[in-house]
TITI-78205 format. One record per atom (N, C-alpha, C, O): x, y, z. Coordinates in steps of 0.2 Angstrom, whole numbers, plus 2048, in hexadecimal, padded with zeros to 3 digits. Example, Ala and Ser with C-alpha at 12.3 -4.5 7.8 and 13.67 -1.06 7.14 Angstrom:
2
8427E4827;83E7EA827;8427F0827;8477EF82A;8407F5823;8447FB824;840800827;843806828;
This chain:
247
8047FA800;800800800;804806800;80380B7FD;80B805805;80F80D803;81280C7FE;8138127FC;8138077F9;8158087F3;81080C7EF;8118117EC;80C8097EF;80580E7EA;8048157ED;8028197E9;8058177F2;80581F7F3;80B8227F4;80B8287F6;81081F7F3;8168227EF;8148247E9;8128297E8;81481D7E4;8118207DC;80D8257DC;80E82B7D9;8088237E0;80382A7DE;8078317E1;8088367DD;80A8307E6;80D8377E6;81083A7E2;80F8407E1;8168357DE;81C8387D8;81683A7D5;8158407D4;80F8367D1;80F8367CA;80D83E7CB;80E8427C7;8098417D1;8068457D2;80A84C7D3;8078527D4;81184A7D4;81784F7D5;8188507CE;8188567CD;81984D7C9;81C84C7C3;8198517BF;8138527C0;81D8547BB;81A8587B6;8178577AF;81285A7AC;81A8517AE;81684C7AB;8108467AB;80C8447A7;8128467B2;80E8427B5;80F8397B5;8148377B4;80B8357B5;80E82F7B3;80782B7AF;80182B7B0;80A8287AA;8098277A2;8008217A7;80181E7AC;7FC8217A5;7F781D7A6;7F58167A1;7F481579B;7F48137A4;7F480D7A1;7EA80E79B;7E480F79C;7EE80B793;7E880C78F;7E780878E;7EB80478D;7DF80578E;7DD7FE78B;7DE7FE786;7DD802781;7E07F6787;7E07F377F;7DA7F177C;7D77EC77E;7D87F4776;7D17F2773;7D37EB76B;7D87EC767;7D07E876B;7D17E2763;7CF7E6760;7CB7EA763;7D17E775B;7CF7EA755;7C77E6753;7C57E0754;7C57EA750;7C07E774D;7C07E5747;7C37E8743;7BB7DF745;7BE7DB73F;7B77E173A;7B27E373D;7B97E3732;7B47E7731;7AE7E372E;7AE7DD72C;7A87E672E;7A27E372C;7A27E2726;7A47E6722;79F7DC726;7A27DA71F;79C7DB719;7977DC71C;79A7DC714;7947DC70F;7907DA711;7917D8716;7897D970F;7827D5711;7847D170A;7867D3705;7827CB70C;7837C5706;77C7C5703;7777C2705;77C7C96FB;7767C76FA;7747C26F6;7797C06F3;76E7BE6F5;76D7B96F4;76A7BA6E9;7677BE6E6;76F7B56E8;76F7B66E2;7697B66DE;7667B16DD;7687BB6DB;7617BC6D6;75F7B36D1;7607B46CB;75C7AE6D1;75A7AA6CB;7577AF6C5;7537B36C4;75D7AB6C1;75B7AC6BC;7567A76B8;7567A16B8;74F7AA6B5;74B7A66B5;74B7A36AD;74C7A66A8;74B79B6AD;74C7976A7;74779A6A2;74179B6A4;74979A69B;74679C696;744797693;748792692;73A798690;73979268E;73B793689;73D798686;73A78D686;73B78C67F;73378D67A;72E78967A;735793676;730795672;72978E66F;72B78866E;72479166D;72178B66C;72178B664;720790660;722784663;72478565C;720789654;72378764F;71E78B652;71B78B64D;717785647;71877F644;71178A647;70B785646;70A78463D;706787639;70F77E63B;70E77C634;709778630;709772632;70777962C;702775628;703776620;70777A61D;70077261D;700772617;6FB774613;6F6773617;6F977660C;6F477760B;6EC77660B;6E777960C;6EE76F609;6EA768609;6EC76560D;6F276560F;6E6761612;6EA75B617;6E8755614;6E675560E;6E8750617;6E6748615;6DF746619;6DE74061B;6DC74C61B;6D774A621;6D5744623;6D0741623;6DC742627;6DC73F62C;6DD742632;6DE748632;6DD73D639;6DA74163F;6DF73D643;6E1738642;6DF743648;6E374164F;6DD743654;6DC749655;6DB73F657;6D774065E;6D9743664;6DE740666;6D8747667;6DB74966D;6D7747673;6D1747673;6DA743679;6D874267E;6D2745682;6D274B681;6CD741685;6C8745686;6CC74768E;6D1745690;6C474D68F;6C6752697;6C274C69B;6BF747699;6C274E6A3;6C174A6A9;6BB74C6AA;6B67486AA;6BB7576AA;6B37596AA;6AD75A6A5;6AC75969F;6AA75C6AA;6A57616A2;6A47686A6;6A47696AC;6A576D69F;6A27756A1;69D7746A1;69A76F69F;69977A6A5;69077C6A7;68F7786AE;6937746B0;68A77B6AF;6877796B6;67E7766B3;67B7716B7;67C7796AC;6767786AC;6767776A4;67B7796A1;66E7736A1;66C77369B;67076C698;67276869C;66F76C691;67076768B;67776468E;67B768691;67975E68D;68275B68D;681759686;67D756683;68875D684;68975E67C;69175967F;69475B684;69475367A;69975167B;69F754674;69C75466F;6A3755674;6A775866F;6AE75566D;6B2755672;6B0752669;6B7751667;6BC755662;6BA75865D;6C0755664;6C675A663;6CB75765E;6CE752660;6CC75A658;6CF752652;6D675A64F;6D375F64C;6DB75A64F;6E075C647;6E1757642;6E1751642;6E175A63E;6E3757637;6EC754638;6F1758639;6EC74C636;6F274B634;6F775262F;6F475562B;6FD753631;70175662C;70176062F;70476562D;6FD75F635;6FD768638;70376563E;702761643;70676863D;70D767642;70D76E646;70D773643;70F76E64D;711773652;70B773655;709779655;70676F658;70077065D;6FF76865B;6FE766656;6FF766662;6FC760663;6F375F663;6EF764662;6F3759663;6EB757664;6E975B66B;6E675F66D;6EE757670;6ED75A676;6EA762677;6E576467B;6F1765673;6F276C676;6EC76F673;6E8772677;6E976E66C;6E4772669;6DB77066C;6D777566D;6DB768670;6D9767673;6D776D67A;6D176F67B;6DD76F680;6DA770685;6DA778681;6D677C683;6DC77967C;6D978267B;6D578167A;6D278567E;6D177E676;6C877E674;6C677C67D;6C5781680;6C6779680;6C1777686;6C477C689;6C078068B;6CA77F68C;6CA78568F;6C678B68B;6C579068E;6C478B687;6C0791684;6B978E685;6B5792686;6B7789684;6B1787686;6AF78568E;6AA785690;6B4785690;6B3786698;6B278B69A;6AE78A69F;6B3792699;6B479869A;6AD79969C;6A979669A;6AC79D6A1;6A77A26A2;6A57A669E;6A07AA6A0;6A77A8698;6A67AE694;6A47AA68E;6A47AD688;6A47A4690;6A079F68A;69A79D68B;69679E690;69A798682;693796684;68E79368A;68879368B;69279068F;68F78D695;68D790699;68A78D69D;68D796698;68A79D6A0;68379D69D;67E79F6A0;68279B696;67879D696;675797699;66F79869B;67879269B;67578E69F;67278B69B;66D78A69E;671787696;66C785690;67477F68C;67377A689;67B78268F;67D77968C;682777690;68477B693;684771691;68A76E696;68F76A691;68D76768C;69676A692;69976B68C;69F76468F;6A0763695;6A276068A;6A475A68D;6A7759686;6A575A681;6B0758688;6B5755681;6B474E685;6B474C68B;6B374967D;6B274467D;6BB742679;6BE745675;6BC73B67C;6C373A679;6C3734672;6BE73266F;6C9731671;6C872A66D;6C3726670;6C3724676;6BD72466B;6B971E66A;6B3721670;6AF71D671;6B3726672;6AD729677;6A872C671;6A972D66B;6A372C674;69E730673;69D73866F;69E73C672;69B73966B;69C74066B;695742667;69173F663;694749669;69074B664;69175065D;68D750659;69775365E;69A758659;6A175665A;6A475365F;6A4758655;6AC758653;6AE760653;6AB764650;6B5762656;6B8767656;6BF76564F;6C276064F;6BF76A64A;6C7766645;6C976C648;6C777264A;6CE76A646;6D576F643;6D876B63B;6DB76663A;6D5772638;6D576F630;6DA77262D;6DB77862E;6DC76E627;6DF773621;6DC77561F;6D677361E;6DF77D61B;6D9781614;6D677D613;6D077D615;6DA77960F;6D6773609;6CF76E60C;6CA76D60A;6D476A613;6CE766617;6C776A618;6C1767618;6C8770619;6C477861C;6BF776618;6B977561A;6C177760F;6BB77660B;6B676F60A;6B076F608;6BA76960D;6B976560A;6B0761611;6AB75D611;6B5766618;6B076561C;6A976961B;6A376761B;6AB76E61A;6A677561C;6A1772614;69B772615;6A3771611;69E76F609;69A773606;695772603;69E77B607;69C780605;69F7855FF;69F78B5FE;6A37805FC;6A77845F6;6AF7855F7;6B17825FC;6B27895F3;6BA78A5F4;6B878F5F8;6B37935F7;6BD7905FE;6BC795605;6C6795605;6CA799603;6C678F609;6CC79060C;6D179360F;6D7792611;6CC799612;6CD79E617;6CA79E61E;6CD79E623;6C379E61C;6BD79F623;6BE798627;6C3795625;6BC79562D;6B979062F;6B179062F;6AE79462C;6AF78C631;6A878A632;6A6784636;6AB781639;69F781636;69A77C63A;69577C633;69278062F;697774632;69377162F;69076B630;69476762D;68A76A633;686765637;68C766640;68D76A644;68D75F63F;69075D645;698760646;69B76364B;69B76063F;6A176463E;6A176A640;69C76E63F;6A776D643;6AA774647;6B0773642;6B376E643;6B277763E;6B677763C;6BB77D63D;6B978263B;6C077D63E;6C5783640;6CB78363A;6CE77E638;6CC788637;6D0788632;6D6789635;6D778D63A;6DB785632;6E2785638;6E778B635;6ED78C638;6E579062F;6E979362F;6E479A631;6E679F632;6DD799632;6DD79F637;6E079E63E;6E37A2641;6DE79763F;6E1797647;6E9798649;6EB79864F;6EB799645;6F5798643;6F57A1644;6F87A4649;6F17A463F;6F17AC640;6EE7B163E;6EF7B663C;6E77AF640;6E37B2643;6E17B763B;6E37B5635;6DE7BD63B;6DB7C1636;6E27C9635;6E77CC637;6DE7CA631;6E57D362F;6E37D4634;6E77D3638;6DC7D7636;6DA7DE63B;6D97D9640;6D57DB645;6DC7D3642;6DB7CF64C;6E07CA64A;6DF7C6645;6E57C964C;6EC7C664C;6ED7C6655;6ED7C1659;6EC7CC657;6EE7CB65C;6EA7D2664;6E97D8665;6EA7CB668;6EC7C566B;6E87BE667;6E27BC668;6EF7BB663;6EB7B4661;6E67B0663;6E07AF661;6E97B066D;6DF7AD670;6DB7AD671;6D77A9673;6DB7B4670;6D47B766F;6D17B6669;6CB7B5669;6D57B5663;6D17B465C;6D07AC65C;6CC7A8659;6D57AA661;6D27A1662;6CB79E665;6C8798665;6CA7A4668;6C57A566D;6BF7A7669;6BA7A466A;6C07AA665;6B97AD661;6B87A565B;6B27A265C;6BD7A3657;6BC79E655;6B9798658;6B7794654;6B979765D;6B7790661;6B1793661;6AD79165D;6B1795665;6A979A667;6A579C661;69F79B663;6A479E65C;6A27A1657;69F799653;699797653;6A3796650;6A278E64D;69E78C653;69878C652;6A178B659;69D78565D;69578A65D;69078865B;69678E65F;68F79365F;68A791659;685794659;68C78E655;68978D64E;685786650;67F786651;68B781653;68877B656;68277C65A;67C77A658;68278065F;67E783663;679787660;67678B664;67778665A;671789657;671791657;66C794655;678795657;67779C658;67A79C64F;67E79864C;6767A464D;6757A6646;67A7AB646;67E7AB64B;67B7AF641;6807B463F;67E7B8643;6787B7645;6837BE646;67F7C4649;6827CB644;6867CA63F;6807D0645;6827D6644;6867DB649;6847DA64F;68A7DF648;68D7E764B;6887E864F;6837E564D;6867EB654;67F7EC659;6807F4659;67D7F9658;6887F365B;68A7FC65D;6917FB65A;6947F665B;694803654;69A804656;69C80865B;69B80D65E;6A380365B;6A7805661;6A6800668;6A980066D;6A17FB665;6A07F666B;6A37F0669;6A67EF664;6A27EB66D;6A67E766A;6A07DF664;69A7DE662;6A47DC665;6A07DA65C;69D7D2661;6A17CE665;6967D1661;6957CA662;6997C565F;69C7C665A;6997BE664;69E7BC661;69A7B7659;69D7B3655;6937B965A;6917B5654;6937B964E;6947B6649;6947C164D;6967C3646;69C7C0645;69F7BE64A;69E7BF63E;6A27BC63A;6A77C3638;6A77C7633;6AC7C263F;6B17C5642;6B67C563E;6B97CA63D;6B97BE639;6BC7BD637;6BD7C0630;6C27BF62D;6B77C462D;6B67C6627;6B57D2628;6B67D6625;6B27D162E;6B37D8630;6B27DA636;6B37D663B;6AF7DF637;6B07E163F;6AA7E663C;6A47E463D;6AA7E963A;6A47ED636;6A37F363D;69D7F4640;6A77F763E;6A57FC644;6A77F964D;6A87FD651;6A57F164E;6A77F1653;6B07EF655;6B57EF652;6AF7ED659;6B77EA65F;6B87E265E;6B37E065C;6BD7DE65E;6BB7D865C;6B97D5664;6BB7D9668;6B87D2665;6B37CC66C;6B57C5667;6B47C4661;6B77C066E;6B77BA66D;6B07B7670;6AE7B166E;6AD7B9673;6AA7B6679;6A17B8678;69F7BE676;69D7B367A;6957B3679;6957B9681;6927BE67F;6977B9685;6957BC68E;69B7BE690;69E7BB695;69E7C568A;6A47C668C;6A57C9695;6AB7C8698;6A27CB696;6A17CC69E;6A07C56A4;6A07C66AA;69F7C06A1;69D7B96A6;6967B96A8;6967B56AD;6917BB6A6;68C7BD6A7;6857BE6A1;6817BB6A0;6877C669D;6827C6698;6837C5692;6877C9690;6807C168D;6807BF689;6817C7683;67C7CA683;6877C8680;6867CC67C;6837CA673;6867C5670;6807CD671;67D7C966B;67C7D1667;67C7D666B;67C7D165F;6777D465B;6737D4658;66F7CF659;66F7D7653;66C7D564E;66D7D064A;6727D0647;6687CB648;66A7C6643;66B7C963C;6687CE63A;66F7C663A;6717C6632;6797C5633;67E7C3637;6797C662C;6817C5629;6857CE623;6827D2620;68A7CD625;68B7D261F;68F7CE619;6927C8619;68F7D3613;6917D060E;6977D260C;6987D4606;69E7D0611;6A47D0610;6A77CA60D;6A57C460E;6AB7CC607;6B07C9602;6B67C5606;6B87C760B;6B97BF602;6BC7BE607;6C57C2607;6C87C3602;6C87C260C;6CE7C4609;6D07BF605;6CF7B9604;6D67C5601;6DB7C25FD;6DF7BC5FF;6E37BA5FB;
């Protein structure tokens, strides 16, 4: 103890005084980056191929698998089969298949009037109508209404879908393609369905899907859909107009 208040005494005499002891601190290690988690890069599909045909087919058929359900809740069970022509390459039976029953599935289709219930029937099932996908050439040979080679049509049981409209659609509705895919399932099958030509109701409104869209628009919008709303049946005046066919 008298050594320690000697110390204090020199340090306290001293001019300088006496040096005090400093803590030693570690250095600190520096913070390092936030490690961010690397972005996925998302895999690119592979375009879907391009839909080839020839002018004439061999009207032969590839059947597409039937569905599990049926569209509608009420009315008629209508059974449907879904057929391509041998020799149309880039869309299977399958794929042309769920297009057609997803657009007849739709609520903005014929099923919301409550008057049909709609059912693809497969190989060796039942059916009451055929959906094709035809060449120009087969086009004429089903529809039995002269050289056309452009339009589609329904004739009796046959729905006949022209596969180079289905491929690309018209000058003035190209696009969005399924939309105008939409208008041809529905407009043919509506024919099945007993529904007649319509007319323009309003310009600037959109066009029932019974007018014959593929040849004009005549003032209105194109519509794929019989209840483009899920709900009211849009319709207009019966008749037809007398539009040329394209070049």
């Amino acid at each position: 103890m008298w050594r320690k208040m000697l110390v204090t005494a020199f340090c306290a005499a001293s001019v300088t005084g006496c040096a005090q002891p400093v803590p030693v601190v570690a250095p600190r290690a520096p913070a390092s980056a936030p490690q961010e988690s690397p972005v996925p890069i998302p895999a690119l599909s592979e375009p879907a191929p391009p839909i080839t045909f020839p002018a004439d087919g061999n009207r032969r058929w590839r059947v597409a698998p039937a569905e599990t359900g049926t569209a509608g809740r009420s009315g008629t069970l209508l059974r449907y089969r879904a057929v391509v022509e041998e020799g149309i390459e880039g869309v299977t039976p399958a794929e042309f298949a769920d297009e057609v029953t997803g657009v007849l599935s739709d609520d903005r289709s014929w099923i919301t009037g409550g008057q049909w219930r709609l059912h693809r029937a497969g190989p060796g099932e039942r059916y009451d109508f055929t959906v094709y996908l035809a060449t120009p050439g087969t086009r004429d040979v089903l529809c039995a209404m002269g050289t056309d080679r452009y339009t589609s049509c329904r004739n009796g049981d046959s729905v006949v879908l022209n596969v180079a409209r289905w491929t690309d659609g018209v000058p003035h509705w190209r696009e969005p393609l399924a939309e105008y895919r939409a208008y041809l399932v529905n407009h043919e099958v509506g024919h099945r369905l007993h529904q007649g030509h319509e007319l323009c109701p309003e310009a600037g409104g959109p066009a029932p899907v019974m007018q014959q869209q593929s040849l004009g628009l005549h003032g209105c919008t194109p519509n794929g859909w019989p209840y483009p709303n899920g709900r009211d049946r849009l319709g207009g005046p019966s008749g037809a107009y007398d539009d040329p066919l394209p070049a």
